[in-house]
C-alpha positions in Angstrom: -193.3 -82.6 -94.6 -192.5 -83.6 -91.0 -191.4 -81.0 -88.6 -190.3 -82.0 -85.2 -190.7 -79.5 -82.5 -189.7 -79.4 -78.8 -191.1 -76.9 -75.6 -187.6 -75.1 -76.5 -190.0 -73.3 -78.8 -193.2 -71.6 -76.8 -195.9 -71.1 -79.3 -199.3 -70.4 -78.9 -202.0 -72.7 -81.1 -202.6 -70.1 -83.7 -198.9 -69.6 -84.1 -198.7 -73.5 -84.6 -201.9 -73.4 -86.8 -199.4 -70.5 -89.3 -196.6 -73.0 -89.3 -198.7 -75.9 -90.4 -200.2 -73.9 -93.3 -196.4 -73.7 -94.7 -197.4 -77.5 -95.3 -195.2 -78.9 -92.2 -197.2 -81.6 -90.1 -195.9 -81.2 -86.3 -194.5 -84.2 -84.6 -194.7 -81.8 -80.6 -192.3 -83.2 -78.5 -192.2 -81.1 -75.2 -189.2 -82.1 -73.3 -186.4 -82.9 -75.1 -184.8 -85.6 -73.0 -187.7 -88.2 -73.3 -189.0 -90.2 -75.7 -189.2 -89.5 -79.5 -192.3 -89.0 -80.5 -194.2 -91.3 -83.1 -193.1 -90.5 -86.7 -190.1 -88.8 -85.8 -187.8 -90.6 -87.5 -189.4 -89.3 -91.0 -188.7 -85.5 -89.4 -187.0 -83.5 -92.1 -187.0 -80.8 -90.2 -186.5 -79.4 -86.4 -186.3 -76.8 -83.7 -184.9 -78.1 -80.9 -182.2 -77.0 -78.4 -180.6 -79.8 -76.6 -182.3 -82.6 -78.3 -179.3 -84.2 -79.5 -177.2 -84.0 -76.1 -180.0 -86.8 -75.2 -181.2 -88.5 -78.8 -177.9 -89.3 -81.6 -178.3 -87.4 -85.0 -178.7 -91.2 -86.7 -182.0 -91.7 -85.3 -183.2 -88.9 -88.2 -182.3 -90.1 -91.5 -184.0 -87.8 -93.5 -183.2 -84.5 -91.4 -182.7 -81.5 -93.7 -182.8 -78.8 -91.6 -181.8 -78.0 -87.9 -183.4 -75.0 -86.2 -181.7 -74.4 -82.6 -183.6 -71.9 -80.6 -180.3 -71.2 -79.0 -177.6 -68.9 -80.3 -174.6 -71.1 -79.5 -174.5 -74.4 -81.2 -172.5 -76.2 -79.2 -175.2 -78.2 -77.9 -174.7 -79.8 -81.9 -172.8 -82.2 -83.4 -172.0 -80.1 -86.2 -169.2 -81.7 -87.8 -171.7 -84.5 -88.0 -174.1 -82.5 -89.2 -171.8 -80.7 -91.9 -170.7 -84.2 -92.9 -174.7 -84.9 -93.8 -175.6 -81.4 -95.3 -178.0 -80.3 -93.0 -178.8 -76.8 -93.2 -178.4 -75.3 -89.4 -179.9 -72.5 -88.4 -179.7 -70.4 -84.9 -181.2 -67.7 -83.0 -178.7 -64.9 -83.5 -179.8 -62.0 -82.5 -182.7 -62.9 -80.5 -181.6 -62.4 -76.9 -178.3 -59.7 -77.9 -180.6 -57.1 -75.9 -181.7 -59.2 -72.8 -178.0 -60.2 -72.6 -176.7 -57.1 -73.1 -179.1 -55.3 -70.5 -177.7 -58.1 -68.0 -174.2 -58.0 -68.5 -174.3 -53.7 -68.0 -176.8 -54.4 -64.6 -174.1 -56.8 -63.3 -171.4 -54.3 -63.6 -172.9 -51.6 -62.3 -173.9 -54.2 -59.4 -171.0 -54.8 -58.3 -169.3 -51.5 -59.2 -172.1 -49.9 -56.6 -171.9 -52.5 -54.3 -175.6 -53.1 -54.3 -175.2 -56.8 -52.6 -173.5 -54.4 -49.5 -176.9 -52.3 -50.2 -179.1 -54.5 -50.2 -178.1 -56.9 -46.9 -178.1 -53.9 -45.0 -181.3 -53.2 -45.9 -181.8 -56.1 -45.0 -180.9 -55.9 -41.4 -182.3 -52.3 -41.7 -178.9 -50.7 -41.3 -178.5 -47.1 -42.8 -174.9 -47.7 -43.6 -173.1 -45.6 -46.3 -170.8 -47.1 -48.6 -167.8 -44.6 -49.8 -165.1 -43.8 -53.3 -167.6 -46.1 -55.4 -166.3 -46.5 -58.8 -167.8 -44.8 -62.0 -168.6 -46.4 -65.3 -167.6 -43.7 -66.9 -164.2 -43.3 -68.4 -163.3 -47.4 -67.6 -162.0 -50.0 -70.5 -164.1 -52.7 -71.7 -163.0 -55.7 -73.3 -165.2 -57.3 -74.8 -164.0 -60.6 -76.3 -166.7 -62.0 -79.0 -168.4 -59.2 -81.1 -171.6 -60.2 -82.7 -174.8 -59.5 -81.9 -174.8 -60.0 -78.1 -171.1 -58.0 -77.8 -172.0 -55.0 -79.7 -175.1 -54.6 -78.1 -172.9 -55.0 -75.2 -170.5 -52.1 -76.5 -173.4 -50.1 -77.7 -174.9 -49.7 -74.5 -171.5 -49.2 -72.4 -170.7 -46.3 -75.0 -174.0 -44.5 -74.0 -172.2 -44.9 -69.6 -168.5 -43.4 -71.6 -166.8 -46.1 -71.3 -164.2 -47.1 -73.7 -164.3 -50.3 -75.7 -162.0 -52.5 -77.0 -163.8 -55.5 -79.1 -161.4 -59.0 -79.8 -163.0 -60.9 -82.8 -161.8 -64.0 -84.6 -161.6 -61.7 -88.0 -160.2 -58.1 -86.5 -159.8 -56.8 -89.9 -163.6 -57.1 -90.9 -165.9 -53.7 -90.8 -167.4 -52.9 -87.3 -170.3 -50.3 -86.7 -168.6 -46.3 -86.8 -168.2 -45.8 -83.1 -169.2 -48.9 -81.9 -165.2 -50.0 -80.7 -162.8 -47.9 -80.1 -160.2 -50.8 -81.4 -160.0 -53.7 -82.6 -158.1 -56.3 -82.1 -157.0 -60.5 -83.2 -157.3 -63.1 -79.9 -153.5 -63.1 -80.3 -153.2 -59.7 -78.8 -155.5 -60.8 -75.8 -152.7 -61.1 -73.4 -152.0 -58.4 -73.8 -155.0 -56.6 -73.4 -156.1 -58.0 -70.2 -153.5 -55.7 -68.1 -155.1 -52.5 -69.3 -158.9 -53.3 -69.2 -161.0 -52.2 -66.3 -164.0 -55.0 -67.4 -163.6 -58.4 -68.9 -166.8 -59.4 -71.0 -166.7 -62.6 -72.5 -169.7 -63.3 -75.2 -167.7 -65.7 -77.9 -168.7 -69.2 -78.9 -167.1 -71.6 -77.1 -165.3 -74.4 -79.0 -162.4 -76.3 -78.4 -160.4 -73.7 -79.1 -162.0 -71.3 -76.5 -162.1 -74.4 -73.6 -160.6 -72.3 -70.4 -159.8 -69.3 -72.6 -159.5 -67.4 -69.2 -157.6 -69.6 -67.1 -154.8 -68.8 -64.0 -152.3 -67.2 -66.1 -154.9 -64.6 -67.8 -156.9 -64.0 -64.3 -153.5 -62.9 -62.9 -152.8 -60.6 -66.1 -156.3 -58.6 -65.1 -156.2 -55.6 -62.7 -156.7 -56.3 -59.1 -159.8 -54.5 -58.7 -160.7 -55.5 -62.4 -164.4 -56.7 -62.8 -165.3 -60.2 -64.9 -168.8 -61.0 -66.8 -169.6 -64.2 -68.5 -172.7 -64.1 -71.0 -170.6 -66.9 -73.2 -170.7 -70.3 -71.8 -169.1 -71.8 -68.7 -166.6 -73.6 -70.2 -165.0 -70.9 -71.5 -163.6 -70.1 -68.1 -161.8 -72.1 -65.7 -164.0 -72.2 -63.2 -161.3 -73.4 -60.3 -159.0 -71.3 -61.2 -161.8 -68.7 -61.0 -162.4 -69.6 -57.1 -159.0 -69.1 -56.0 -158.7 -66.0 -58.0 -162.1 -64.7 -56.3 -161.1 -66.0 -52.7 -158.1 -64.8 -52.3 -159.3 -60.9 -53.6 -157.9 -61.1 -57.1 -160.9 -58.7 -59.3 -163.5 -56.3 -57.9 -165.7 -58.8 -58.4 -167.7 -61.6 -61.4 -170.5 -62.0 -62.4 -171.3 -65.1 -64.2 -174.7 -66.3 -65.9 -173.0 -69.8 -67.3 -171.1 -72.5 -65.8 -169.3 -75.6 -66.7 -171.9 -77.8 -64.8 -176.0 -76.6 -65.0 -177.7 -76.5 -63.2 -175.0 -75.5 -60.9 -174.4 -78.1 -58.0 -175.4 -76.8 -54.5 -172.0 -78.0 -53.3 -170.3 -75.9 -55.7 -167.8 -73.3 -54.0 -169.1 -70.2 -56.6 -171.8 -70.5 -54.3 -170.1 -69.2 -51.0 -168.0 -66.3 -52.6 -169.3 -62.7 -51.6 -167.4 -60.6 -54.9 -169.5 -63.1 -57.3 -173.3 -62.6 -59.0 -174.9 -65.4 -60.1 -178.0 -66.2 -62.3 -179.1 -69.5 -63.2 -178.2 -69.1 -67.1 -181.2 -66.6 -67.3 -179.7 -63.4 -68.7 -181.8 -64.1 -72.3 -185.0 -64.1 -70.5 -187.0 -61.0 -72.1 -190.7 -60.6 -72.6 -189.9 -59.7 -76.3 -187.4 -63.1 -77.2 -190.3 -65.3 -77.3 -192.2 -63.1 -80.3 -188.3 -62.4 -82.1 -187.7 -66.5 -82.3 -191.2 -67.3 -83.4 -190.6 -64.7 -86.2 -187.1 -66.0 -87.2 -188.0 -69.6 -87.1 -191.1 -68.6 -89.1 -189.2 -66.8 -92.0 -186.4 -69.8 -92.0 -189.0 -72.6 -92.0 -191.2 -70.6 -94.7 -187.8 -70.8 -96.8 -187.0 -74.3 -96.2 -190.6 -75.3 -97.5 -190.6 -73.4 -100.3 -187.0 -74.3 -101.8 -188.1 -78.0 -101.2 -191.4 -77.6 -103.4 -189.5 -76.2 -105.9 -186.9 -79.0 -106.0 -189.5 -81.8 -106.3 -191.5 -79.6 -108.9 
């Protein structure tokens, strides 16, 4: 069986050589938006990332299964791939603790004032900074609970901060002591007003497509603090700028963006209240070893359901 697989995936040879002994022959194709390699229309299955943002779905006819090494799918066709019955697989829970050590080192950034810190440092200024703000006893909001969002909550519990989670079903079970409520997407207007941090870790969709726009940036407090670990898109990223320029929120940090890599002429660049990484907040020494594993245990299922089928 054919299994094509792109440098979205870093595996050492003997980790290649476990893979192959599942029966799969490897078609390797390192970067994703050059050519296919031979064979690889007979692929019937795949871990990719982006492949298909730069090859069309129709050019694998016999595709069975779909591994993305990325935890949003949006990057898919899926409604194409529905259509066909291709199994699709993701990498949940791979980088929920990378993310979620990012998104609590960005807040207490910019709730320290460490860029302030560290430019007079800098400069080799001893300059104090004054009435910084404590984690503890603020309001998260955290808008998208699963694995990267509660690991998110998890961790800001530990700093006593109170969280409020906003999932797609409210009324399904959440960890004891993991939220402190729990609420539907309708009541996010609501919401925004009170909280002290706005976390945003859902899919994005077309129904989440400038979820925080003009109207919801001026519903958030003034000094109110912004992190994106979802994906750029999900914010509007001009309203965003005037927001930021003109003082609106303590400051943002934001790992994602509508346009990556992010265009040197962009105007996120020049604000002083905003962080930004180049979409690197999953980077871990551990994810590597986590995906290899998952992919592993989904592609050891794959082959064995298809040798029973053709038994």
């Amino acid at each position: 069986m054919k299994l094509l697989m792109t440098g979205a995936l870093h595996l050492a040879k003997n980790q290649l050589d476990t893979i192959e002994a599942l029966g799969y022959r490897i078609l390797w194709m390192q970067e994703e938006r050059g050519p296919l390699p031979e064979g690889a229309e007979e692929a019937e299955a795949m871990v990719c990332n982006s492949l298909f943002q730069h090859h069309d779905l129709d050019l694998f006819p016999k595709l069975k299964l779909i591994h993305s090494t990325s935890t949003g799918l949006d990057r898919i066709p899926q409604e194409r791939v529905r259509e066909r019955g291709i199994r699709l697989e993701n990498a949940g829970g791979i980088y929920s603790v990378p993310v979620a050590e990012w998104a609590v080192l960005k807040i207490l950034e910019l709730y320290k004032r460490s860029r302030e810190f560290y430019r007079a440092q800098s400069e080799r200024q001893w300059k104090k900074q004054y009435l910084l703000p404590e984690l503890a006893g603020k309001t998260a909001l955290i808008i998208g609970f699963g694995g990267i969002g509660r690991e998110i909550a998890r961790r800001l519990k530990a700093f006593g901060v109170r969280v409020a989670a906003v999932k797609r079903d409210p009324a399904a079970a959440v960890e004891p002591g993991l939220a402190d409520s729990v609420h539907g997407i309708a009541e996010l207007d609501n919401l925004l007003p009170v909280c002290d941090i706005l976390i945003l870790a859902l899919p994005y969709d077309g129904e989440t497509h400038h979820l925080i726009d003009a109207e919801r940036l001026g519903r958030m407090k003034e000094d109110g603090v912004l992190v994106n670990v979802s994906r750029g898109g999900v914010i509007d990223e001009k309203a965003l700028i005037k927001a930021l320029d003109r003082g609106k929120l303590l400051g943002a940090a934001l790992d994602v963006f509508e346009e990556e890599p992010l265009p040197s002429v962009s105007p996120l660049w020049k604000l002083d209240n905003l962080i930004i990484t180049p979409h690197n907040a999953y980077a871990s020494d551990m994810a590597d070893e986590r995906l290899y594993r998952l992919v592993l245990k989904n592609l050891a299922a794959f082959a064995e359901e298809r040798r029973i089928a053709e038994e």
